[in-house]
C-alpha positions in Angstrom: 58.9 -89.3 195.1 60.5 -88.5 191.9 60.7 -91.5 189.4 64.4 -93.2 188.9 66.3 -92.1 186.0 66.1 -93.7 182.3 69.9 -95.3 182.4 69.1 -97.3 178.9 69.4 -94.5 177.0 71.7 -93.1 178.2 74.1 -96.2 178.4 73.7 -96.2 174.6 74.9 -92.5 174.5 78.1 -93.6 176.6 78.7 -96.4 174.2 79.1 -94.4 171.4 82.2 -92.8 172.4 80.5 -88.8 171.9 79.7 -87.2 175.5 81.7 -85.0 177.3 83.4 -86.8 179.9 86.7 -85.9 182.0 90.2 -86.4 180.3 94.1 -86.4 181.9 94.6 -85.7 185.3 91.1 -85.1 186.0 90.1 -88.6 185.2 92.8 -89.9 187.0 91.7 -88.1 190.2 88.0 -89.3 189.4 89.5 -93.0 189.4 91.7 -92.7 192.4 89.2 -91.0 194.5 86.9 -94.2 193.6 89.0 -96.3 196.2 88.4 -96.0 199.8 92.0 -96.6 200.2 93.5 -93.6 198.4 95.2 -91.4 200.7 95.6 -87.2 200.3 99.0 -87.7 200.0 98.7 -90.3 197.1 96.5 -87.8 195.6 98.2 -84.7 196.4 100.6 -86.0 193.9 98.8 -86.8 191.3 97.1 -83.1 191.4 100.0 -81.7 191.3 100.6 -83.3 187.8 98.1 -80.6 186.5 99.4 -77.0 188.0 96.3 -75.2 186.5 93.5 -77.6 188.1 95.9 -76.7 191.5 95.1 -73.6 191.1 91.4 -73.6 190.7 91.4 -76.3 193.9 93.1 -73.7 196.5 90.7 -70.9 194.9 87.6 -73.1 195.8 89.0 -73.9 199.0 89.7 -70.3 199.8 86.1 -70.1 199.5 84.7 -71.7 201.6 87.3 -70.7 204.9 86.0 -68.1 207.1 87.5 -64.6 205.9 89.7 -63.5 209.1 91.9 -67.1 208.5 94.9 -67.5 206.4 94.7 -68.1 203.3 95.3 -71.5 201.9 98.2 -72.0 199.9 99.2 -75.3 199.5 97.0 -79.1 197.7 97.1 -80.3 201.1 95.5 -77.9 202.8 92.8 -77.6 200.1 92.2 -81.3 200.2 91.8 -81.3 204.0 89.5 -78.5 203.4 87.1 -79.9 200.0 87.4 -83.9 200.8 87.2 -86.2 198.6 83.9 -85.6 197.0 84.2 -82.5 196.3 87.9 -82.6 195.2 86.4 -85.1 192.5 83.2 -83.1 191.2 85.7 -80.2 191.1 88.3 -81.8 188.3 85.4 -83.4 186.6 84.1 -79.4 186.0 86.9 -78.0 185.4 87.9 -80.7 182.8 84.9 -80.4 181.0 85.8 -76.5 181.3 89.1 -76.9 179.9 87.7 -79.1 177.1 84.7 -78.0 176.0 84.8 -74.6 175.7 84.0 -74.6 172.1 82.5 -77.1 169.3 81.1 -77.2 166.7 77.4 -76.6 167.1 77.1 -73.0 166.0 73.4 -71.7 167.3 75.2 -73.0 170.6 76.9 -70.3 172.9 80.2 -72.4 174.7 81.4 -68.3 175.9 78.0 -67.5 177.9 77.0 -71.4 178.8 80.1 -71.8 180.9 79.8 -68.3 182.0 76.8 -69.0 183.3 77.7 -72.0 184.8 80.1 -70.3 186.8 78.0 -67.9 188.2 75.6 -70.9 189.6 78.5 -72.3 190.3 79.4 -69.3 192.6 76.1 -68.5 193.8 75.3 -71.9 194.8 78.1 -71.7 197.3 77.3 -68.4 198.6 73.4 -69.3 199.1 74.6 -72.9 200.9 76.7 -71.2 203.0 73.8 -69.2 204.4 70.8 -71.5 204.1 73.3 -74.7 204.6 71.4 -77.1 202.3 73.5 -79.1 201.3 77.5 -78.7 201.5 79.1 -75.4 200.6 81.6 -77.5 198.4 79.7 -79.9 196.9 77.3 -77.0 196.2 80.2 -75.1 193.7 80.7 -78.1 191.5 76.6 -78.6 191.6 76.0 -75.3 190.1 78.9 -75.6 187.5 77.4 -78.8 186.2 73.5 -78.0 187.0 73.0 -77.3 182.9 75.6 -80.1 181.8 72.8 -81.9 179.9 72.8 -78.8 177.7 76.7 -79.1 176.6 75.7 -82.6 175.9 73.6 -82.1 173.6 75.0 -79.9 171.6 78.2 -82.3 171.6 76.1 -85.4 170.5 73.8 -83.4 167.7 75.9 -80.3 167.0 73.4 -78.7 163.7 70.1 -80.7 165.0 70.2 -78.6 168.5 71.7 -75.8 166.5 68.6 -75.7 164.6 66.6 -76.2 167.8 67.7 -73.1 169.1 67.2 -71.0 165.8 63.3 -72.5 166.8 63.4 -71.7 170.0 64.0 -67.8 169.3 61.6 -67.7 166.8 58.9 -69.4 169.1 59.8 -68.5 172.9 57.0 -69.6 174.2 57.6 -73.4 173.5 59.1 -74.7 176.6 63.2 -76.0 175.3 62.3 -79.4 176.9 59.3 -80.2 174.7 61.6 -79.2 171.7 64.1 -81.5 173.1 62.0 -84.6 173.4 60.9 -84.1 170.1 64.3 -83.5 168.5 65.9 -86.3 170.4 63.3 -88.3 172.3 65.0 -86.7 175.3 65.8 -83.9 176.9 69.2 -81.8 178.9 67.2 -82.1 182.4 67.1 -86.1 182.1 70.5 -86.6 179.8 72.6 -84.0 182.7 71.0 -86.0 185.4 71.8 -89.3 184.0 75.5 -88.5 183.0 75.5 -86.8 187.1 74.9 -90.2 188.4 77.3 -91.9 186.4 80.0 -89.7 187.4 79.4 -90.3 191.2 77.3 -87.6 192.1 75.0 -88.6 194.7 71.7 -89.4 194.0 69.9 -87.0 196.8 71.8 -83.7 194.7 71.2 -85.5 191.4 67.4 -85.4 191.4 67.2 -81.8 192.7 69.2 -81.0 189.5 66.9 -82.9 187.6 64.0 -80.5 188.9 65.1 -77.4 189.3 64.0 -76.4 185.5 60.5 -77.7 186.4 59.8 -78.4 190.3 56.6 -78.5 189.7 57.3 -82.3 188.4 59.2 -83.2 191.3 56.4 -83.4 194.1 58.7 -82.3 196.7 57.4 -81.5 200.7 57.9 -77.7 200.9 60.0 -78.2 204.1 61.9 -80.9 202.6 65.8 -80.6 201.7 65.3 -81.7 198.1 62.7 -79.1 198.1 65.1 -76.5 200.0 68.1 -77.5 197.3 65.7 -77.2 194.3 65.2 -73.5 195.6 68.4 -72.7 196.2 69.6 -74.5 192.2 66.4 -71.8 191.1 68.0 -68.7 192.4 71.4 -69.3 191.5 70.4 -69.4 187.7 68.4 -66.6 188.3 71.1 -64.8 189.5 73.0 -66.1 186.5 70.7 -65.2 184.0 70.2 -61.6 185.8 74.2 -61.0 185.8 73.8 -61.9 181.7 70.9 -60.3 181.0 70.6 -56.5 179.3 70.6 -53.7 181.4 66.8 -53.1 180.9 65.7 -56.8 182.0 67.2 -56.6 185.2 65.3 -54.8 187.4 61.9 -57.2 185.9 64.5 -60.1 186.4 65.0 -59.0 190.2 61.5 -59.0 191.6 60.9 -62.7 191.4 64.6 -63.0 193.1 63.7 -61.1 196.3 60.6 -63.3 196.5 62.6 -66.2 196.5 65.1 -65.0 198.5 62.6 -64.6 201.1 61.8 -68.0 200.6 65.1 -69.3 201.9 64.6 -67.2 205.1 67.4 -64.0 203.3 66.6 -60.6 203.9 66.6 -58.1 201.6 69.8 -56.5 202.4 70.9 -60.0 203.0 70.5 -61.4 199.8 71.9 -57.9 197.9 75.1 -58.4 200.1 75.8 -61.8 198.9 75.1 -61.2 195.4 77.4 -58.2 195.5 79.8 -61.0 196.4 78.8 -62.8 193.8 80.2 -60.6 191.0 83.0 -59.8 192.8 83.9 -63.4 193.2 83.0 -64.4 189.1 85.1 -61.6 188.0 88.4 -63.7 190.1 86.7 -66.7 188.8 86.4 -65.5 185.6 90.2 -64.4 185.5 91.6 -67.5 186.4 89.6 -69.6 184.4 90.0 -67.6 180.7 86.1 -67.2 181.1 84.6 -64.0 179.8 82.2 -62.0 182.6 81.1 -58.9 182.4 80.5 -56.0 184.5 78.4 -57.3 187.6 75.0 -55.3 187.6 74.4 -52.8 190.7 72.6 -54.8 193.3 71.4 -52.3 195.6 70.4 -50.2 192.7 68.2 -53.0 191.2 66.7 -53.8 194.4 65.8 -50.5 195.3 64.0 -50.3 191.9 62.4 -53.7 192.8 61.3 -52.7 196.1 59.4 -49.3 193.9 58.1 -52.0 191.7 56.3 -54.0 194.6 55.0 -50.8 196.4 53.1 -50.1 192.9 51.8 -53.3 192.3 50.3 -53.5 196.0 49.5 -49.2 195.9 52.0 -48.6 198.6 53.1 -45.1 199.1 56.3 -44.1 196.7 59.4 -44.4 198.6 60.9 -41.4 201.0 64.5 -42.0 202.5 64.4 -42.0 206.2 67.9 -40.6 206.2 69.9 -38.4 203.4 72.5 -41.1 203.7 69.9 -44.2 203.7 70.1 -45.9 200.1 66.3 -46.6 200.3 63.2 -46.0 202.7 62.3 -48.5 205.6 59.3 -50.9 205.2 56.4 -51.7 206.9 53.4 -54.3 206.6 50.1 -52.9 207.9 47.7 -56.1 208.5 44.6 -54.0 210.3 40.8 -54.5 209.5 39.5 -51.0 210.2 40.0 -48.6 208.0 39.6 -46.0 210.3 42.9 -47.4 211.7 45.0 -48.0 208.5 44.9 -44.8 207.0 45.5 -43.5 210.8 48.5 -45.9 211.0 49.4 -45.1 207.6 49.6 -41.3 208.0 51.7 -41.7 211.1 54.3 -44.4 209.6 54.4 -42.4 206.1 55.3 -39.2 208.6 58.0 -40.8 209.5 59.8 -41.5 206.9 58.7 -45.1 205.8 57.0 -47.3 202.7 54.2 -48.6 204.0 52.6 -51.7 202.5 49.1 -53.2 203.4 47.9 -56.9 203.7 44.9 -58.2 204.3 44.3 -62.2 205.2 47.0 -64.4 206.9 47.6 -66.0 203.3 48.1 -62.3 202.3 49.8 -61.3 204.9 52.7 -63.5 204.7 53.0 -63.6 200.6 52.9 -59.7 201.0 55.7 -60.2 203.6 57.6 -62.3 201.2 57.6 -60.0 198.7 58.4 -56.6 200.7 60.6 -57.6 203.5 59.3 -55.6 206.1 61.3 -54.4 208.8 58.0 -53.3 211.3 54.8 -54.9 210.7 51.6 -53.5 212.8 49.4 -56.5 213.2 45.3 -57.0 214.7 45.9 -59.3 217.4 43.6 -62.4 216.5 43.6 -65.9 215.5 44.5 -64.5 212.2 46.8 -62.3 214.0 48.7 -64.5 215.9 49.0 -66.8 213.0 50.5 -64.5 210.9 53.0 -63.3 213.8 54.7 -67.1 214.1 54.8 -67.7 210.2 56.6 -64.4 209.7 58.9 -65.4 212.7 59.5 -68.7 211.5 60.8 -67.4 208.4 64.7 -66.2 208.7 63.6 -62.8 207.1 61.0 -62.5 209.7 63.1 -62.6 212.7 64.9 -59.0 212.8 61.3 -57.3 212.4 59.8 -55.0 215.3 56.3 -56.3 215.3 53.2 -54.4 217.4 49.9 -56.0 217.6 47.0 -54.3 217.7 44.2 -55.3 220.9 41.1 -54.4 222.5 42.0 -54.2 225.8 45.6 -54.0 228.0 45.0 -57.7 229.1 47.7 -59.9 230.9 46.6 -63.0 229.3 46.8 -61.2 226.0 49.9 -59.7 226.2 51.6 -63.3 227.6 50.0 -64.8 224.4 51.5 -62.3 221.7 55.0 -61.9 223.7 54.8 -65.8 223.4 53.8 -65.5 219.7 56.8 -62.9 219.2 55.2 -59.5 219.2 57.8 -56.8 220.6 55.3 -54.2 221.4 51.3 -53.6 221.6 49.0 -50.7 221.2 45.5 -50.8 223.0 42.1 -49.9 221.2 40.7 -46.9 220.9 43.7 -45.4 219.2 45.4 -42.5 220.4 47.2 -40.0 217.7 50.0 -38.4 220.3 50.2 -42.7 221.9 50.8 -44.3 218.3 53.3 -41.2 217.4 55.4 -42.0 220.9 55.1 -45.6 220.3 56.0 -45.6 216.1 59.1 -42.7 217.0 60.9 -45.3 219.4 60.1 -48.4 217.0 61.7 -46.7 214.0 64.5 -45.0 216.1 65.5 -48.3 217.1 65.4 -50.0 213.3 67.3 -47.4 212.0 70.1 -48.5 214.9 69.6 -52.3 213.7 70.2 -50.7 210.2 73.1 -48.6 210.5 74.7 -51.3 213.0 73.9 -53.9 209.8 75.8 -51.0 207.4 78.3 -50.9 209.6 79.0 -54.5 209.7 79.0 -55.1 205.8 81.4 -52.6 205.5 83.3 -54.8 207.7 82.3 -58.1 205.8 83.5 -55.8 202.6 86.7 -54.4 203.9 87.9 -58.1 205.5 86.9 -59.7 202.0 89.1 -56.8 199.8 92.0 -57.5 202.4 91.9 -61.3 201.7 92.0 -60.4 198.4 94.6 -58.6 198.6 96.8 -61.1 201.0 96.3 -63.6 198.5 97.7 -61.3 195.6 100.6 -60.5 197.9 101.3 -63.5 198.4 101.1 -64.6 195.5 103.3 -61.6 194.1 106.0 -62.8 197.1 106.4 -66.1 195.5 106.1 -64.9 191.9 108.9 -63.4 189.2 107.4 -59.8 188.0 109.1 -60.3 184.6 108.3 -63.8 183.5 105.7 -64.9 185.4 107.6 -67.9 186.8 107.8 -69.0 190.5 110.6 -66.9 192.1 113.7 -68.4 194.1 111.9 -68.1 197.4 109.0 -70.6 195.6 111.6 -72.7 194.6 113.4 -73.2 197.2 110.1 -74.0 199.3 109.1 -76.6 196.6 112.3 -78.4 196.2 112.1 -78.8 199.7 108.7 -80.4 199.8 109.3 -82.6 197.0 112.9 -83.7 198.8 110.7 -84.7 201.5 107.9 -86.9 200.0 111.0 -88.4 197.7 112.7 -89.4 201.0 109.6 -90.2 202.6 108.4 -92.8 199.9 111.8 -93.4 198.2 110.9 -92.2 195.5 113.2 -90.7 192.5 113.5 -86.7 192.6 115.9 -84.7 189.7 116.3 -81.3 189.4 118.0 -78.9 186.7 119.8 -75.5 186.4 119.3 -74.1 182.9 121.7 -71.4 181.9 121.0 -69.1 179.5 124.7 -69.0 177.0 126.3 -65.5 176.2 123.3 -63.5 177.9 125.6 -60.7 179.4 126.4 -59.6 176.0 122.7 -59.3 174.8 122.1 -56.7 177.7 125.8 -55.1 177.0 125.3 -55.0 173.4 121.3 -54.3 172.6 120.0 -53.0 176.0 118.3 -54.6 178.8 114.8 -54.4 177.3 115.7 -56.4 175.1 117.4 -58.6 177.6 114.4 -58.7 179.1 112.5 -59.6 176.0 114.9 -62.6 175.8 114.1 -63.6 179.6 110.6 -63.9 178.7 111.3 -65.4 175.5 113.2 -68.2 176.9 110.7 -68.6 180.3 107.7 -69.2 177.4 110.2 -71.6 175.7 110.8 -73.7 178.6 107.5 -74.0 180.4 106.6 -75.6 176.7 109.0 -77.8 176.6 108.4 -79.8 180.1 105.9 -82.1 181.2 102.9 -81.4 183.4 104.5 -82.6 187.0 107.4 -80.3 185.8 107.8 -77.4 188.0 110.1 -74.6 186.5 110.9 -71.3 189.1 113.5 -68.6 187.5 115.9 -68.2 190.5 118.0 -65.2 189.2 119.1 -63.5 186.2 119.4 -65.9 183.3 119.4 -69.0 185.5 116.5 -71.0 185.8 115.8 -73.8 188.2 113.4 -76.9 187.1 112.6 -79.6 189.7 110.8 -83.3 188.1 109.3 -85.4 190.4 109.3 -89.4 190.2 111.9 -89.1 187.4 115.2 -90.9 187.0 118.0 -89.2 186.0 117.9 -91.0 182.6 114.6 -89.7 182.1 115.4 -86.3 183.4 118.1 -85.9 180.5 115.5 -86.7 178.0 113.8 -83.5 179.2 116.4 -81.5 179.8 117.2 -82.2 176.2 114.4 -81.1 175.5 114.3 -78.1 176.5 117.6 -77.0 175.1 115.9 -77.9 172.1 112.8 -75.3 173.0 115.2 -72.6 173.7 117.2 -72.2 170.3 114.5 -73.4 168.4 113.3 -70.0 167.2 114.8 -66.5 167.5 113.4 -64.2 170.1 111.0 -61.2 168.5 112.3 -57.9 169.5 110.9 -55.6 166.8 114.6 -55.1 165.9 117.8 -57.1 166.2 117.2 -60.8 165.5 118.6 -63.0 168.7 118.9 -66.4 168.8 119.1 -67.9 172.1 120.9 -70.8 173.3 121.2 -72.6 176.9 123.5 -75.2 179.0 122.0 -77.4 181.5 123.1 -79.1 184.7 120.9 -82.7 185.5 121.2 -84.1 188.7 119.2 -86.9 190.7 118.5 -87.3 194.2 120.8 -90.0 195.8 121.1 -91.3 199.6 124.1 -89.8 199.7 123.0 -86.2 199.7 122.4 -84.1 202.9 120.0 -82.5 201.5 119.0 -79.9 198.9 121.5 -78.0 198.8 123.7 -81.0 197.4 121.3 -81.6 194.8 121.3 -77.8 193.8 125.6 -78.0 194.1 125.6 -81.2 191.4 122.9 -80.0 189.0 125.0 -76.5 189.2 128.2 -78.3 188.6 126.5 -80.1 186.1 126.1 -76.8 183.9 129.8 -75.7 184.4 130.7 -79.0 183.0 128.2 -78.0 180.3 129.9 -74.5 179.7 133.6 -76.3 179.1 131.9 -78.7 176.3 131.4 -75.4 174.3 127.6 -74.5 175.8 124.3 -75.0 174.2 124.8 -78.9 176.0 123.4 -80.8 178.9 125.4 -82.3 181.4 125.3 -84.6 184.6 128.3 -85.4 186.6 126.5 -88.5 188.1 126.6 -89.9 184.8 129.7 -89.1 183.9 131.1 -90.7 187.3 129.0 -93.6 186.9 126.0 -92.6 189.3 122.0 -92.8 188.9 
């Protein structure tokens, strides 16, 4: 078992004040979701304080639902969806995201660490979802913060590990660790585990972290689930560092990707599909989170290439499509000891069409299988024989492949024992030329079924995937103004109506304000309506500035814009409707021409008992800005105060 984490250290680290920890809402979630007692309503709230970390949430939760459900669009959902431990991992990422995404250590590259992290980040989720491992959302947040240990370090000792990285250019070879320890007297694998487990992170995901530099050290049991996350933690940097790396290191960078693939029981065409998904998913990722990715590489492409490499290394034949349409040629694993009989089989498979590998060994026979993916292995049936039959069937890639054993003789007792073993089909010693050819035609007529119906079905799996994406964005274009970005009226009104409720629900205070934009008919009548327009966006940019984060503003028509604030008293909301009266005239709108000052009257009104519902509230905050008009504009008003309410 691996040995417990140093903690003195690092408690001496903490002290100091200098490692990157969570800030704002995010460390208020991380606090409340401490308590056994908080409920997702209670937290809801307090998530909503922070619209950009809402964001991110429903994105990870849309990933993990199956594709052919609705998309989810509200915290609620998304909480039911992550729970609470994931929910927490998540804002402690994304804070350390938001604040750390450049200091002052210059060898040290924030742009392509946090890039990279993202991809694990992404990968991680796709691989868990397959192989489940460990939790498709707590596997996201793993891969983001997998490499924290690294930010750390160049946080604590920005020109030391500056330095350390000139070194480690100049001398590759030198493992980064052993730089580390003798930098630092520690390391990013030990410091990122340490500060894991102090967030919360439990300690069965924290050690697999630890390791998955150097498993070697961790003396895991092959079949274990440590063992299984370490693997899956290995190939979601690789497919990082592959997506980052320069055209002509990728194919190299592939090869030992497929192997490990294979590992984790995904086929070939398996693995391509989901890191196809991959960079389709960072590039969304990458969007909403200002993060800079780059084209992803061609997956297929490199694979195929891959595949070429293998059949060199192990003297296979050089590829030959089976079809004009196929993107590369079928496989197949000869394991026979006579040679008479492999270069018979081989002549007869490479006839038809396929890449054929050969194997000698059980040990061999199943590293070979590893490595190529088969789709038809051809098999003596012996000890050996049978032995390499079940391993290749216990593996996940192993289970779609046609497999025929070679025997001596058409014996019952055989056949029950290889049918038992999971052979599909047998050929009898002596071999027959016209027999083998009969045989091999309705094998490989029946793969090439299993792969067109697999074509066909990742078309499907890439069609429903584009028309989620494109749900979302409708939706998300259905509930958002074209020219300024804001929440439309229809978003409003659904908003003010859920915040109405949990006000009524828990008594709480709920205000909302109209903001009118003074005199703006004449800026359209007078300078045109591009530069009206110019002015809308102007004064959207001034107002979203000017409120505070649990502030939601909507533009609900024209020049009149609709701003609800939860919790807040109607004292309070006048301070911020000041405010942003303040935003809007406090700088003249750029046009490239005419210089326009802007100036705005707003309407502040509070929920009372009184009031049906929100249409009332909407009616006082609007009567609120006429009242604001007659004092001469560019004023705030609230008729509750002025009759003595709130």
């Amino acid at each position: 078992m691996p040995q417990p984490i140093d903690m003195r250290r690092y408690a001496q680290l903490k002290a100091a004040g200098d490692l990157p920890s969570p800030r704002g809402v995010a460390l208020a979630i991380i606090r409340l979701t401490q308590s056994s007692e908080v409920s997702l309503a209670e937290l809801g709230r307090v998530i909503k304080g922070d619209p950009a970390f809402v964001g991110r949430l429903v994105k990870a939760a849309n990933g993990l639902i199956a594709e052919n459900r609705r998309a989810i669009v509200s915290v609620q959902e998304a909480l039911m969806v992550l729970g609470l431990p994931a929910v927490r991992t998540l804002a402690l990422g994304f804070s350390l995201l938001s604040t750390y995404r450049k200091g002052s250590c210059q060898g040290f590259d924030y742009q392509r660490f946090w890039s990279s992290a993202l991809l694990m980040a992404i990968a991680m989720q796709a691989l868990t979802q397959r192989v489940r491992m460990v939790a498709a959302d707590e596997a996201f947040s793993l891969g983001l913060l997998a490499r924290v240990g690294e930010l750390a370090l160049a946080t604590l000792y920005p020109d030391a590990f500056s330095r350390l990285l000139g070194d480690l250019q100049r001398e590759p070879a030198v493992p980064q660790v052993v730089l580390e320890e003798q930098a630092f007297a520690m390391n990013h694998r030990e410091l990122g585990a340490a500060m894991l487990a102090d967030w919360g992170v439990p300690d069965a995901l924290v050690q697999p972290v630890r390791f998955h530099e150097q498993p070697e050290l961790a003396g895991y049991a092959d079949d274990s689930r440590a063992a299984g996350i370490v693997q899956c933690l290995m190939l979601a940097r690789a497919v990082a560092q592959l997506c980052l790396a320069p055209e002509s290191e990728q194919v190299r960078l592939m090869t030992p990707m497929l192997r490990l693939s294979g590992r984790l029981g995904l086929g070939r065409s398996e693995f391509v599909s989901l890191c196809e998904r991959v960079g389709r998913d960072w590039d969304e990722w990458g969007k909403l989170l200002q993060i800079r990715t780059e084209g992803a590489p061609r997956f297929a492409e490199l694979s195929a290439a891959a595949a070429d490499a293998v059949g060199e290394a192990t003297k296979g034949a050089p590829a030959q499509p089976v079809a004009a349409e196929a993107e590369q040629p079928m496989r197949a694993l000869v394991v026979l000891g006579a040679r008479e009989e492999r270069v018979l089989v081989r002549a007869e498979l490479e006839a038809a069409g396929l890449a054929v590998f050969v194997a000698g060994g059980t040990d061999a026979a199943l590293e070979a299988a590893l490595d190529v993916q088969p789709q038809l292995l051809i098999v003596d049936w012996s000890a050996d024989g049978e032995r390499v039959v079940r391993g290749l069937r216990d593996m996940r890639l192993g289970r779609g492949v046609c497999v025929t054993t070679l025997m001596e003789a058409e014996d019952e007792a055989l056949l029950r024992a290889a049918s038992a073993a999971g052979a599909d089909d047998f050929l009898v010693r002596p071999l027959h030329r016209a027999a083998l050819t009969l045989r091999l035609r309705a094998c490989v007529r029946m793969l090439v079924l299993q792969q067109e119906l697999e074509h066909e079905r990742e078309e499907l799996r890439n069609f429903a995937a584009e028309l989620s994406i494109s749900n979302r964005r409708l939706q998300e274009a259905a509930l958002t103004d074209p020219l300024t970005g804001l929440p439309n009226r229809r978003q409003a009104i659904d908003s003010m109506e859920a915040e109405w409720a949990t006000a009524t629900r828990h008594n709480r205070a709920f205000s909302a304000m109209i903001v009118d934009l003074d005199g703006f008919k004449a800026i359209n009548d007078t300078h045109g309506h591009d530069v009206g327009d110019m002015a809308l966006r102007h004064a959207a940019a001034a107002l979203r500035s000017g409120l505070r984060t649990q502030d939601l503003i909507c533009r609900t028509g024209g020049d009149e814009f609709l701003v609800l604030c939860p919790d807040t008293e109607l004292k309070a909301a006048m301070v911020v409707a000041e405010r942003l009266r303040l935003a809007v005239q406090a700088r003249a709108v750029d046009t490239g021409g005419p210089q326009i000052f802007l100036t705005a009257s707003v309407g502040v009104a509070m929920r009372v008992p009184e009031m049906a519902g929100v249409d009332a509230l909407i009616k006082c905050a609007d009567d609120g800005v006429y009242r604001a008009k007659q004092r001469g504009r560019n004023c705030i008003a609230a008729l509750q105060l002025d009759s003595g309410e709130g």
